[in-house]
BAFI-3210 file (N, C-alpha, C; in Angstrom, 3 decimals, decimal comma, padded with zeros to 6 digits):
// residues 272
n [1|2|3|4|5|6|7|8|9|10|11|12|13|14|15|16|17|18|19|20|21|22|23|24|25|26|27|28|29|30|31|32|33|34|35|36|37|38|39|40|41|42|43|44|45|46|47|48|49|50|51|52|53|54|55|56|57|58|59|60|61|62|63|64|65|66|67|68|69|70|71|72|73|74|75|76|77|78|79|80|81|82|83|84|85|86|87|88|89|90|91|92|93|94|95|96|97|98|99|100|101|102|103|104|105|106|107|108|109|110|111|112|113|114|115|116|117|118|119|120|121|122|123|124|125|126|127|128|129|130|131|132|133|134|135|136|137|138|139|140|141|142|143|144|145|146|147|148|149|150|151|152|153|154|155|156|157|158|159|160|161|162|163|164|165|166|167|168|169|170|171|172|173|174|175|176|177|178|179|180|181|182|183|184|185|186|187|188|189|190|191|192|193|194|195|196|197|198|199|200|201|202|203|204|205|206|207|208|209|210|211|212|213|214|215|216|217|218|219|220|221|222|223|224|225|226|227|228|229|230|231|232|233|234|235|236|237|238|239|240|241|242|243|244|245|246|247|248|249|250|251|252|253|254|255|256|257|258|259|260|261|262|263|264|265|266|267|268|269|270|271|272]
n.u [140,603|142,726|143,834|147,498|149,769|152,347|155,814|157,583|156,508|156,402|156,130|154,982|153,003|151,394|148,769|147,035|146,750|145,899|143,169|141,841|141,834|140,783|141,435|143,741|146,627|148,068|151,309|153,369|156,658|157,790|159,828|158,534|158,164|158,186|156,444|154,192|154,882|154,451|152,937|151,758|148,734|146,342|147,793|148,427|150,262|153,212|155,181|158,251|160,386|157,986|158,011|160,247|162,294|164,172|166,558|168,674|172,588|171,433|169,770|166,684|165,701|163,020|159,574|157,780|154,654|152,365|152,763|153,004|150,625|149,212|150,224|150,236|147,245|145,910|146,796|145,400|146,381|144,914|144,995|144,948|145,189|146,751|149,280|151,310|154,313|156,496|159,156|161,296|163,568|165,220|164,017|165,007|162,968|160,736|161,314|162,174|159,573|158,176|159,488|158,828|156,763|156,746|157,982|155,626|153,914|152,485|152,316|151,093|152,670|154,192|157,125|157,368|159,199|161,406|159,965|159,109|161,016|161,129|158,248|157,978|159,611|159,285|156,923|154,280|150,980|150,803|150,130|148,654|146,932|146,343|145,501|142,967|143,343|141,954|140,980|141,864|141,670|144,130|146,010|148,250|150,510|153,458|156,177|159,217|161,211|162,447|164,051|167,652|169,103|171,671|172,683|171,967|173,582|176,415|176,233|176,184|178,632|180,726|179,606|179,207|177,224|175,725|176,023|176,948|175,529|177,276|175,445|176,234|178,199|181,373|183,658|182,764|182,535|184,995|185,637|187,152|185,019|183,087|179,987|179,834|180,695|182,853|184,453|184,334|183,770|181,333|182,532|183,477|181,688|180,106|180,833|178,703|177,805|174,314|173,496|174,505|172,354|170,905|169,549|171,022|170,787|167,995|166,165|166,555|165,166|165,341|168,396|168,503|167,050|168,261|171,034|171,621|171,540|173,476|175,855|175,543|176,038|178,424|179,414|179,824|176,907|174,218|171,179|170,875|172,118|171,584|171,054|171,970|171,396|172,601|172,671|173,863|171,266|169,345|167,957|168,882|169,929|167,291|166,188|167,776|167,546|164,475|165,063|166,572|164,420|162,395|164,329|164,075|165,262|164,906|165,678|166,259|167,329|167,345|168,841|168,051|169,082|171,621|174,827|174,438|174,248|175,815|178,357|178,383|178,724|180,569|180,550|181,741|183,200|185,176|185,669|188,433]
n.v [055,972|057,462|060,345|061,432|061,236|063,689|062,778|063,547|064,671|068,035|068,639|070,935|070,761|069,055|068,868|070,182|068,740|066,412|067,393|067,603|065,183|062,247|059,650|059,223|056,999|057,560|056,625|055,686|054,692|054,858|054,145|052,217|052,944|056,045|056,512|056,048|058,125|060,417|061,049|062,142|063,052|060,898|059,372|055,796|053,030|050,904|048,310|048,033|045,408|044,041|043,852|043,386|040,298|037,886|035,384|034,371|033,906|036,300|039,080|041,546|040,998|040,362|039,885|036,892|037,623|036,783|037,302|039,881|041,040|040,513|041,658|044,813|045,189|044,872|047,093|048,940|049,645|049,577|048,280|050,131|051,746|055,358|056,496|057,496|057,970|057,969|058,232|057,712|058,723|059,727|058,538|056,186|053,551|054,169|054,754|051,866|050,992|051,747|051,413|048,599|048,553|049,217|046,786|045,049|046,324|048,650|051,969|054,375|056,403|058,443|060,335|061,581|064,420|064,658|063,400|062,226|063,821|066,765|067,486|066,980|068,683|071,394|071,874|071,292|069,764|067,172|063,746|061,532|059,278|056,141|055,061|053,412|051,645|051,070|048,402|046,934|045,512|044,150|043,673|042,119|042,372|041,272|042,794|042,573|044,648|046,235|045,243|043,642|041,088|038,762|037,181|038,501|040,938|039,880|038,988|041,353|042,937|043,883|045,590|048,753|050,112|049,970|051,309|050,543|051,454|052,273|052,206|052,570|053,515|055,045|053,039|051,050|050,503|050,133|048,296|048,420|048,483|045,512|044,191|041,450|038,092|038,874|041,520|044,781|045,766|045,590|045,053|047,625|049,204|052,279|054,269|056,190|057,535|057,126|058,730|061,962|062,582|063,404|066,881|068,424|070,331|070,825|069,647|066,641|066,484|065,867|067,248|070,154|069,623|069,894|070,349|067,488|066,162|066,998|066,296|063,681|062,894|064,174|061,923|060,041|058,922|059,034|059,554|057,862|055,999|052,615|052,158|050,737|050,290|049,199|048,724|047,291|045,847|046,457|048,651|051,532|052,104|051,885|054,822|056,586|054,837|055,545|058,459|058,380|058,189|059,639|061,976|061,068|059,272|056,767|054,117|051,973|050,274|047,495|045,969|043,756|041,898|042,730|043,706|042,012|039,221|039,173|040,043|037,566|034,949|032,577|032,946|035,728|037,907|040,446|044,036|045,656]
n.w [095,195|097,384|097,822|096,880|099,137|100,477|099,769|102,733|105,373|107,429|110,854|111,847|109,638|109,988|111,612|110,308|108,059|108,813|110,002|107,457|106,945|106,752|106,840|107,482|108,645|111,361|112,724|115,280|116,085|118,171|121,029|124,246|126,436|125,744|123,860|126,133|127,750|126,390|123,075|119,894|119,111|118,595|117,347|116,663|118,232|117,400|118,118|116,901|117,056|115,981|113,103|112,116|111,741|112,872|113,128|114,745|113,862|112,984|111,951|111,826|109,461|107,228|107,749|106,782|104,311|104,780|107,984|108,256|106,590|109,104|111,429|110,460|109,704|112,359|113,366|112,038|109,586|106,136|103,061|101,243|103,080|103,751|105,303|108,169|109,372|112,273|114,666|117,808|117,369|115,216|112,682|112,147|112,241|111,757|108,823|108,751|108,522|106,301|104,247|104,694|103,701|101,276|100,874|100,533|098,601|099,343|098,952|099,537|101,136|103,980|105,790|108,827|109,419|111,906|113,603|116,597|118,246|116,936|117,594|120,004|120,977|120,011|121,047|120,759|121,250|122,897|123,655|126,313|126,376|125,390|121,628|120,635|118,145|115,136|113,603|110,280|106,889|105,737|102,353|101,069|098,387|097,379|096,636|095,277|094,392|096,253|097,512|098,737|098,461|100,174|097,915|095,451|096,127|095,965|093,281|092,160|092,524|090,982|089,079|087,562|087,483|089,933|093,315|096,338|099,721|102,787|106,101|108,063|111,547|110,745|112,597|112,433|109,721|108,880|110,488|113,212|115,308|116,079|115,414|114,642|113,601|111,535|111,138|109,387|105,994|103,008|099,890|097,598|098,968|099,853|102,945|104,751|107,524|109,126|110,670|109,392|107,653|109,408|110,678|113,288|114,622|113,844|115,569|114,958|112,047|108,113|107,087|104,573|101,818|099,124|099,940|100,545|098,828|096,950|099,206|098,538|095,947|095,685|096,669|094,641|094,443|092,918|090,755|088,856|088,650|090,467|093,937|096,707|100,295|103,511|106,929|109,995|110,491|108,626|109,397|110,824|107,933|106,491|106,678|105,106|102,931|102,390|102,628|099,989|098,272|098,243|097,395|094,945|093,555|091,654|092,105|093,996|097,034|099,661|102,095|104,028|107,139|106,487|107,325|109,937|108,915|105,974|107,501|109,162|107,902|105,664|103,542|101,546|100,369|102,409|103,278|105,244]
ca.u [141,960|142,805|145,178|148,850|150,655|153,558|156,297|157,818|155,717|156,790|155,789|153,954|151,834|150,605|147,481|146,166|146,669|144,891|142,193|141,144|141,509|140,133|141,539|145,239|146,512|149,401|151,460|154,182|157,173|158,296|159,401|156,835|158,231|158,420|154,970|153,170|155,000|153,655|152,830|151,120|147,047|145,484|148,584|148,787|151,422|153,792|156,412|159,078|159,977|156,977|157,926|161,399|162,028|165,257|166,877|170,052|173,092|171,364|168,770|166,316|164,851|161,868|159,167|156,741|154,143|150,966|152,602|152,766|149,337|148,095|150,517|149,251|145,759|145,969|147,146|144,597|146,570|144,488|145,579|145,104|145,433|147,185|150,192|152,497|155,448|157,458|159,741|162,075|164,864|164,975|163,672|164,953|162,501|159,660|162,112|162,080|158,165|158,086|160,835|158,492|155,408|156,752|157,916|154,220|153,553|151,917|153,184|150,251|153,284|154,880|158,196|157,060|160,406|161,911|159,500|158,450|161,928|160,707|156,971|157,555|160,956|158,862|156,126|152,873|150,103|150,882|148,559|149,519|146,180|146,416|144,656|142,937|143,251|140,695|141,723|141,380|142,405|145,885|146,485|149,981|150,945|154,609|157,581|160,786|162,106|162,976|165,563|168,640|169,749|172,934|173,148|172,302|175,060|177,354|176,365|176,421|180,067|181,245|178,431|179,612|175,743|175,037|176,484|176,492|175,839|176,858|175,505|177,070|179,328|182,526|184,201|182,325|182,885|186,628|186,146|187,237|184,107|182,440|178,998|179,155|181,532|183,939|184,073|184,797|182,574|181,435|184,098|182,957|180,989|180,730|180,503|178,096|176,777|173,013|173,143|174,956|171,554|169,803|170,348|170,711|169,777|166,784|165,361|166,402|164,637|166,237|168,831|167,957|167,120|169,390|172,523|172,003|171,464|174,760|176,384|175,587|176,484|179,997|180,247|179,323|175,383|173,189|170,080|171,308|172,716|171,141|171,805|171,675|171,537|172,887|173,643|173,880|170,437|168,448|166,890|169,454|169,696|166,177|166,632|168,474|166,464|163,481|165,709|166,913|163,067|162,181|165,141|163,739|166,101|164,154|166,273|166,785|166,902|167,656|169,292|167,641|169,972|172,525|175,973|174,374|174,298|176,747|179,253|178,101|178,785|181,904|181,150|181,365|184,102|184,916|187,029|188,396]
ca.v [056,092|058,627|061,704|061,365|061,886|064,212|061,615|064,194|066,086|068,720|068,871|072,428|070,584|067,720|069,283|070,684|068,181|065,895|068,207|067,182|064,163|061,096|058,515|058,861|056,392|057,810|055,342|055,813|053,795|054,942|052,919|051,644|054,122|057,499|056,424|056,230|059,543|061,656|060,851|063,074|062,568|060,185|057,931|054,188|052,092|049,741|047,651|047,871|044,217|043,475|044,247|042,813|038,664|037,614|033,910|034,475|035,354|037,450|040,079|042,447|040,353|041,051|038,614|037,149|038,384|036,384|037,499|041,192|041,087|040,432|042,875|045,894|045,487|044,925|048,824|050,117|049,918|048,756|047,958|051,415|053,359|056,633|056,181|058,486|057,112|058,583|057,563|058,914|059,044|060,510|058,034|054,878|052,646|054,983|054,228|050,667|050,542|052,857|050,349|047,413|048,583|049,239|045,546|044,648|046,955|049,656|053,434|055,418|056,527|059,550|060,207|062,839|064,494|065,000|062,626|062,824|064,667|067,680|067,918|067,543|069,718|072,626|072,456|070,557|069,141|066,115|063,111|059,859|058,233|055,440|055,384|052,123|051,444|050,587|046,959|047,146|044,694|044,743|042,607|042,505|042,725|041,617|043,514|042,076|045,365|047,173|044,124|043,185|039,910|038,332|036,491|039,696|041,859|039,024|039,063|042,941|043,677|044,919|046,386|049,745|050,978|049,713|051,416|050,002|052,617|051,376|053,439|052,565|054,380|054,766|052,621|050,093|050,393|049,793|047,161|048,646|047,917|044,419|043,196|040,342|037,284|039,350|043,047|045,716|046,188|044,622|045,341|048,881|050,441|053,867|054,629|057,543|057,507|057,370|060,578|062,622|062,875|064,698|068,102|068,365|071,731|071,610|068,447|065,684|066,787|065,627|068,066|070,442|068,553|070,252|069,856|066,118|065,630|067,547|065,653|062,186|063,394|064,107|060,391|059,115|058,134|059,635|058,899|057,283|054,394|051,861|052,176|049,204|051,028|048,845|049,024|046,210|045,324|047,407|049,657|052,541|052,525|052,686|055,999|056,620|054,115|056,772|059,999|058,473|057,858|061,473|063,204|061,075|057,929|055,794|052,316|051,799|048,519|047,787|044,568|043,063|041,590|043,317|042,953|040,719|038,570|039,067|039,564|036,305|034,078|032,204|032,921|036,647|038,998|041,279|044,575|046,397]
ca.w [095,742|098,191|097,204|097,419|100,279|100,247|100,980|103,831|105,903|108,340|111,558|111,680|108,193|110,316|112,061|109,085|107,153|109,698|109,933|106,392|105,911|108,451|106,147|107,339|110,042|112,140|113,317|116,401|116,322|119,589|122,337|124,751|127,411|125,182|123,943|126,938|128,324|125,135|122,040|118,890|119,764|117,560|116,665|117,913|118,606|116,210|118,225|116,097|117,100|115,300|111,627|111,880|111,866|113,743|112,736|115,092|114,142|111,512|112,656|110,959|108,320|106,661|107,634|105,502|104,171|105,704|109,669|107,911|107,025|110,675|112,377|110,316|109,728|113,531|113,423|111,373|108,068|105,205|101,535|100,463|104,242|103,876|106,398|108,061|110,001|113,047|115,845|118,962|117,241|113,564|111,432|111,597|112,721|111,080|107,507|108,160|108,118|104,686|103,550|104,325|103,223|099,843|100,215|100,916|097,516|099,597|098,446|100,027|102,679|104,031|106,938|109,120|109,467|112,815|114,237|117,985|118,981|116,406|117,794|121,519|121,363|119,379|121,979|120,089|121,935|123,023|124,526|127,376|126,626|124,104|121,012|120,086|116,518|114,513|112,628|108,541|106,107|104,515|101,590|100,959|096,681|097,542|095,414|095,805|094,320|097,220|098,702|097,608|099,371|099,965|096,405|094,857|095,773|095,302|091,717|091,386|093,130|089,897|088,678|087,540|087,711|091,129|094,667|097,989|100,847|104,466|107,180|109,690|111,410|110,555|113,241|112,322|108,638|109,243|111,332|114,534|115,591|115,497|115,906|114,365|113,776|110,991|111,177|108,114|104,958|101,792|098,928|097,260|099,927|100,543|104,070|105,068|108,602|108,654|111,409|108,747|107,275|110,045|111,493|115,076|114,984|113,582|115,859|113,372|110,851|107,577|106,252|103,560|100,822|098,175|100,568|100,834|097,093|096,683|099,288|098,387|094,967|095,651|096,898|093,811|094,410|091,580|090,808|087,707|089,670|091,812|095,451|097,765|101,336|104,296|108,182|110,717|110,563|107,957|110,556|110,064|106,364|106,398|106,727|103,956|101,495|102,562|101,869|098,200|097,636|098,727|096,375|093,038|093,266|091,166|091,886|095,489|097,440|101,097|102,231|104,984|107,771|106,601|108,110|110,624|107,213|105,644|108,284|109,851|106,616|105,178|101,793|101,601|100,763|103,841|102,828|106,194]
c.u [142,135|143,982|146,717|149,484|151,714|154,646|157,504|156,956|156,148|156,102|154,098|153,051|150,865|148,857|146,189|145,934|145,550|143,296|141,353|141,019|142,100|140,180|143,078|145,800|148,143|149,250|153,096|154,951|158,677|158,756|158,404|156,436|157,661|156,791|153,691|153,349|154,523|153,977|152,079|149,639|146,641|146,262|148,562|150,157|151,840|154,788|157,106|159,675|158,824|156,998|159,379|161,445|163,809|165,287|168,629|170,986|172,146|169,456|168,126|165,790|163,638|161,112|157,690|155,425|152,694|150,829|152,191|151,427|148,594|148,556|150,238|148,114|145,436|145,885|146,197|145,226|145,951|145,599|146,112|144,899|146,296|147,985|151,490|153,266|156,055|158,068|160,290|162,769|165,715|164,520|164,013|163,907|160,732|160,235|161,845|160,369|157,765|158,526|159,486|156,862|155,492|157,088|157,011|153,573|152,399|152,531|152,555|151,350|154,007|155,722|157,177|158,491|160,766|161,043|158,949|159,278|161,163|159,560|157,158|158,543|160,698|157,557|154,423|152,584|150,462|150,003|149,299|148,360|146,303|144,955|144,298|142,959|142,249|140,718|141,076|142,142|143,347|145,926|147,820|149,867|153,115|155,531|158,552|161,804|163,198|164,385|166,404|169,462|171,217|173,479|173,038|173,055|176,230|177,417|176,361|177,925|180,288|180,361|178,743|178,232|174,806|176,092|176,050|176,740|176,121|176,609|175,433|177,983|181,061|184,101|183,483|182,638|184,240|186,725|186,599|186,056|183,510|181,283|178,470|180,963|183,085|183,665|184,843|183,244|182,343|182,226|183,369|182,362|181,442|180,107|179,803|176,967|175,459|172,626|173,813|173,670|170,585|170,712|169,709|170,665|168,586|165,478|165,468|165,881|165,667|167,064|168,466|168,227|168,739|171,168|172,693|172,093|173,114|175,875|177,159|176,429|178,284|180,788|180,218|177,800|174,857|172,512|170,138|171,689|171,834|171,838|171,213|172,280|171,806|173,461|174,293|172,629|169,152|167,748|167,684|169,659|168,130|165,559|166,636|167,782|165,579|164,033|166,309|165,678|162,992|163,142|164,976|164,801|165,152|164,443|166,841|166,258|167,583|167,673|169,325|168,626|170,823|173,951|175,964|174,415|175,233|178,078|179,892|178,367|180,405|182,255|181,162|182,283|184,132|186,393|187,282|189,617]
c.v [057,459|059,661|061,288|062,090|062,716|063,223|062,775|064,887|066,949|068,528|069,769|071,501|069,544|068,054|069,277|069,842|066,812|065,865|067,795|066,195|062,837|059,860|057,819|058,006|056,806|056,922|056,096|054,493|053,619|053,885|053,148|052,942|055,810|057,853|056,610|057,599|060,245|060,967|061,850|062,333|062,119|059,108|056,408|054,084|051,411|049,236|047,709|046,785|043,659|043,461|043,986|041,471|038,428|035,839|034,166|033,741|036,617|038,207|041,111|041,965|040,848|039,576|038,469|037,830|038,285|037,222|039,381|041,754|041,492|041,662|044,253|046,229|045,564|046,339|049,823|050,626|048,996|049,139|048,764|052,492|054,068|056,313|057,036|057,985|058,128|058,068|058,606|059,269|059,055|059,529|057,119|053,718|052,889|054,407|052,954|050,206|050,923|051,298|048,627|047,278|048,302|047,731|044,749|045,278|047,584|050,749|054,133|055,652|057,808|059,385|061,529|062,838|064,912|064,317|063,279|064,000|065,972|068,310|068,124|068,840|071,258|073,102|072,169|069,780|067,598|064,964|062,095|058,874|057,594|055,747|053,972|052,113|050,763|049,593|047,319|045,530|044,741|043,483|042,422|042,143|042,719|041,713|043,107|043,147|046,336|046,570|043,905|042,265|039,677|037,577|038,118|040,309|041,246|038,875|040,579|043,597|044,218|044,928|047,611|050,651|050,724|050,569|050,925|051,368|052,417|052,745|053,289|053,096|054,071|053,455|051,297|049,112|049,801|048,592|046,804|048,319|047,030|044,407|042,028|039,026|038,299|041,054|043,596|046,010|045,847|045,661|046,362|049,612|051,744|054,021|056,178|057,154|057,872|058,555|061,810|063,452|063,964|065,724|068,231|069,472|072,181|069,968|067,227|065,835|066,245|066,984|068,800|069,774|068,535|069,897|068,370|065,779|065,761|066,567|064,495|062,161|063,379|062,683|059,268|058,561|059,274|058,724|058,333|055,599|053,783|051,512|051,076|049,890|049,654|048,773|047,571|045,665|045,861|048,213|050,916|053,252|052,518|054,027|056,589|056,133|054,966|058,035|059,436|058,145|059,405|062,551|062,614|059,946|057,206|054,273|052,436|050,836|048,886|046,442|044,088|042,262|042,029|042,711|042,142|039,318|038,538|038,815|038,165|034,760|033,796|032,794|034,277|036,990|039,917|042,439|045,400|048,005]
c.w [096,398|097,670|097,829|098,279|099,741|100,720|102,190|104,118|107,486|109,683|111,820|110,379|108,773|110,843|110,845|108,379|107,296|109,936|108,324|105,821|107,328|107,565|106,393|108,818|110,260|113,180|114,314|116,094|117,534|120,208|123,315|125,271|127,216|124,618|124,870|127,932|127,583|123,926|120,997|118,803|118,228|116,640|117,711|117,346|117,773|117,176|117,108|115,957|115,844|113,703|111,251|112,463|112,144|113,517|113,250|114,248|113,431|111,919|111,654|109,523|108,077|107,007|106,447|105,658|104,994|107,483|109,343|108,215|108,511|111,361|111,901|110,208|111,773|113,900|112,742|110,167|107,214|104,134|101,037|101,434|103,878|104,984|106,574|109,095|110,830|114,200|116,572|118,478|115,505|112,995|111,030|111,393|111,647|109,595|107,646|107,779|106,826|104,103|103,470|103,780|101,975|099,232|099,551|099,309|097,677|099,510|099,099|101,516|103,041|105,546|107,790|109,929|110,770|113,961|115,940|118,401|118,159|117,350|119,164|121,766|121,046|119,947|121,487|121,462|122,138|124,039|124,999|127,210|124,851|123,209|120,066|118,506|116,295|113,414|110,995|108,091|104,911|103,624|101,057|099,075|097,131|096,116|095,921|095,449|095,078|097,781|097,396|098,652|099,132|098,441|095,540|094,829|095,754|093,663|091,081|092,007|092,378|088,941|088,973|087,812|089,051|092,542|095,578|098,929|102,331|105,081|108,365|110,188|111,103|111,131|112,812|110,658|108,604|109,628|112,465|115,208|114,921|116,493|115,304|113,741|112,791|110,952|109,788|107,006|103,704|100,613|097,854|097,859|099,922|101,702|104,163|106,393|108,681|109,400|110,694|107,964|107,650|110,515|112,819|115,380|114,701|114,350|115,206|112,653|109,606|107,215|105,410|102,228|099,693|098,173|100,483|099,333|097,161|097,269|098,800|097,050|094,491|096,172|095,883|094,051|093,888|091,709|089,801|088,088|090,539|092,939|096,096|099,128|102,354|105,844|108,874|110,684|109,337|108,510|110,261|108,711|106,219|106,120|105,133|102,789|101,184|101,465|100,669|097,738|097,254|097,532|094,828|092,660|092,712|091,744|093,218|096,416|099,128|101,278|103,710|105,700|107,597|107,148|109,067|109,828|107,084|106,227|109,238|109,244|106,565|104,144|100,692|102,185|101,558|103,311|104,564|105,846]
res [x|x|x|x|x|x|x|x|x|x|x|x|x|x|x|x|x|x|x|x|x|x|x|x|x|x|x|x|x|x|x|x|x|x|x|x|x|x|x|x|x|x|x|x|x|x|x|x|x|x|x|x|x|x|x|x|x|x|x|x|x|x|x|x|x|x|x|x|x|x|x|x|x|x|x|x|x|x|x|x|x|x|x|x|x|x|x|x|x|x|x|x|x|x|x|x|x|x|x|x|x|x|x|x|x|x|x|x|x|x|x|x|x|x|x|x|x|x|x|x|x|x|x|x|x|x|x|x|x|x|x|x|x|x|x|x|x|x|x|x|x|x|x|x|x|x|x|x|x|x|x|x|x|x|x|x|x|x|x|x|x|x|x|x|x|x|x|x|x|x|x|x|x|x|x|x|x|x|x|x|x|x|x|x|x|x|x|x|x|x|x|x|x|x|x|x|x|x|x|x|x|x|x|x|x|x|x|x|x|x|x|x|x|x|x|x|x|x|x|x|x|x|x|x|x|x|x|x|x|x|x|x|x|x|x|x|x|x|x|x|x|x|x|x|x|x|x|x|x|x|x|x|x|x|x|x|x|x|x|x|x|x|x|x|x|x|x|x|x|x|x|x]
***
């Protein structure tokens, strides 16, 4: 078994860390465009498409595990690859692959924090020629612990030891904004926008850790409690699921479709 990743790694740590060890597959979850203008030399490609399953209205599903299989070993993630995750645009898309690996009941994973915006914005080497991947074989070990479906948080509403986190933004939370047949938010949420997380002064990077603990803290989410993270699609809370891994949340789930789900349903309290 290969040494544990750090699950964040800085920017400035990536070279080095690179440099020693030819077991780790950096993966890009860029778009096509941002990808083929610069990318960090020696990562391939992930459509992000490709790791989310769509059954209109309801978007962002997790698909199974057999199509899983194909689309990462495809990438050059095996069973037990070493995998570090990054995108354009802090960390969603990079989070939802973490998020579905661990579905898959792969852990060998780390965020690299501030993703492409960090590395190209701080002036790292960057490369336009693709980088073929080298196919492995992934066996998937699926955990259902990470999700928490629509029957689930119907049976935990009042569940004094469970929180719901939406992170969506605010306007959306309310209900002023709809994307989907009923707008507002399931009945206890705490709203916390998933860009609250990063700092836009330091490249998205996440926040300092300590501050976000503190934050979240004052909204009621401890690591004592099980958090059930949610946006419109699970791609944003992604995020978030990540950063309550990262600060020592033991019990943290992520509810696939999300308010495209839920919102989209009859049978499913709506608070605005």
């Amino acid at each position: 078994m290969a040494d544990a990743l750090p699950p964040l790694i800085d920017p400035a740590d990536l070279p080095g860390l690179l440099a020693t060890r030819d077991d780790i597959v950096l993966v890009d979850l860029s778009n096509h465009e941002n990808h083929a203008k610069y990318h960090i030399p020696g990562s391939v490609h992930l459509d992000y498409a490709r790791i989310v399953r769509v059954a209109k209205p309801v978007m962002g599903l997790l698909p199974e595990p057999g199509e899983l299989e194909q689309v990462l070993g495809a990438v050059g993630i095996g069973t037990d690859t070493p995998v570090i995750a990054f995108d354009d645009e802090g960390g969603g898309k990079a989070g939802r692959l973490l998020w579905t690996l661990d579905c898959m009941g792969h852990h060998q994973h780390a965020l690299l924090d501030g993703g492409l915006v960090a590395w190209v914005n701080e002036g790292r080497a960057v490369d336009q020629s693709p980088t073929p991947p080298t196919p492995a074989r992934f066996q998937a070990a699926p955990d259902p612990s990470p999700v928490a479906d629509t029957d689930y948080i119907l049976a935990h509403l009042s569940d004094p030891d469970v929180r719901l986190l939406d992170n969506r933004s605010p306007a959306e939370f309310s209900g002023e904004k709809r994307f989907a047949e009923r707008g507002g938010h399931i009945p206890g949420a705490i709203n916390w926008d998933w860009t609250e997380a990063m700092d836009q002064h330091r490249h998205l990077r996440l926040k300092p850790l300590d501050q976000l603990k503190a934050t979240l803290a004052d909204m009621g989410i401890t690591a004592d409690k099980q958090v059930i993270c949610y946006c419109q699609t699970h791609h944003r809370s992604s995020l978030i699921y990540v950063l309550l891994k990262i600060l020592g949340f033991g019990d943290v789930k992520g509810y696939p479709g999300a308010w495209s789900d839920w919102g989209n349903r009859t049978d499913t309290p709506v608070e605005t």
